[in-house]
N, C-alpha and C positions, 0 to 999 in steps of 0.2 A: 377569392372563393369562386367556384365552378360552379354552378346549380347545373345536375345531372338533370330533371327531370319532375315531374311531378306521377299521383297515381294517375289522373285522372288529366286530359286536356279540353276536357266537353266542358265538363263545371268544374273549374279549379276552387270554388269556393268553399266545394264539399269534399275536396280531396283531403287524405286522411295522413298522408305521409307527402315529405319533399327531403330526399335525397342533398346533399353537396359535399362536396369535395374543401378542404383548406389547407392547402399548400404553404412548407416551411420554407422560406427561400433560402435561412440562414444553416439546413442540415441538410443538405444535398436534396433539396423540392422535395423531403419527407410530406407525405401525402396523412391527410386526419382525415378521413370519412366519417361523417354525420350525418345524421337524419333525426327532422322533427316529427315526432308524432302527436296525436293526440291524445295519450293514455296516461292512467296513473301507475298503469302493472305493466312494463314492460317484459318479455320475454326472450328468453335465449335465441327462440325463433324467428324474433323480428331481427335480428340482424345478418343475417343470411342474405339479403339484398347486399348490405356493406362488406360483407367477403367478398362478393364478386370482383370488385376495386384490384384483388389480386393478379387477375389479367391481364392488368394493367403491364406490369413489368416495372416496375419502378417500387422505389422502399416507401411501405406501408408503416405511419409508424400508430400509435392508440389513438381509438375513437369511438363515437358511442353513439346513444340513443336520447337527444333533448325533449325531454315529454316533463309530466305533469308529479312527476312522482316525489317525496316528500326526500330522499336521500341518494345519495350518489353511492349504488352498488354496481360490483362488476356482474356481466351478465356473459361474459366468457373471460379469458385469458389476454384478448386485445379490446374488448369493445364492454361500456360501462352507461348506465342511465345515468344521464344525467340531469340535472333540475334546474327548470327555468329559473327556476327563483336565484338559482346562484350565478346566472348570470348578471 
């Protein structure tokens, strides 16, 4: 796993989001972009940070948003909330 980043480097404690990357080794280093937040309503909009990963150049495969929310719904076509608890 890559940790891209946080929102914040002054107070990490209050920061609201953290970005990572996790890498498949076994499908061609297929990339999962994730980010934890702290919400229970995630939006279509918060995932616009993890499209950027497209820059990248290398294959993008699904990935989402780990927050506080009661079920794993899609929130676009690649990227899905997802629930801590199922972790």
């Amino acid at each position: 796993m890559v940790d891209l980043a946080r929102d914040t480097d002054i107070a990490p404690n209050k920061a609201k989001s953290w970005p990572s990357i996790l890498q498949d080794p076994g499908v061609d280093f297929l990339l999962h972009p994730l980010e934890i937040k702290k919400t229970e309503f995630p939006m279509k909009r918060d995932v616009c940070s993890l499209g950027m990963i497209d820059k990248l150049g290398q294959t993008i495969g699904p990935g989402g948003i780990i927050c506080l929310c009661g079920t794993n719904l899609p929130l676009t076509d690649r990227f899905h909330s997802i629930p801590v608890a199922a972790l």
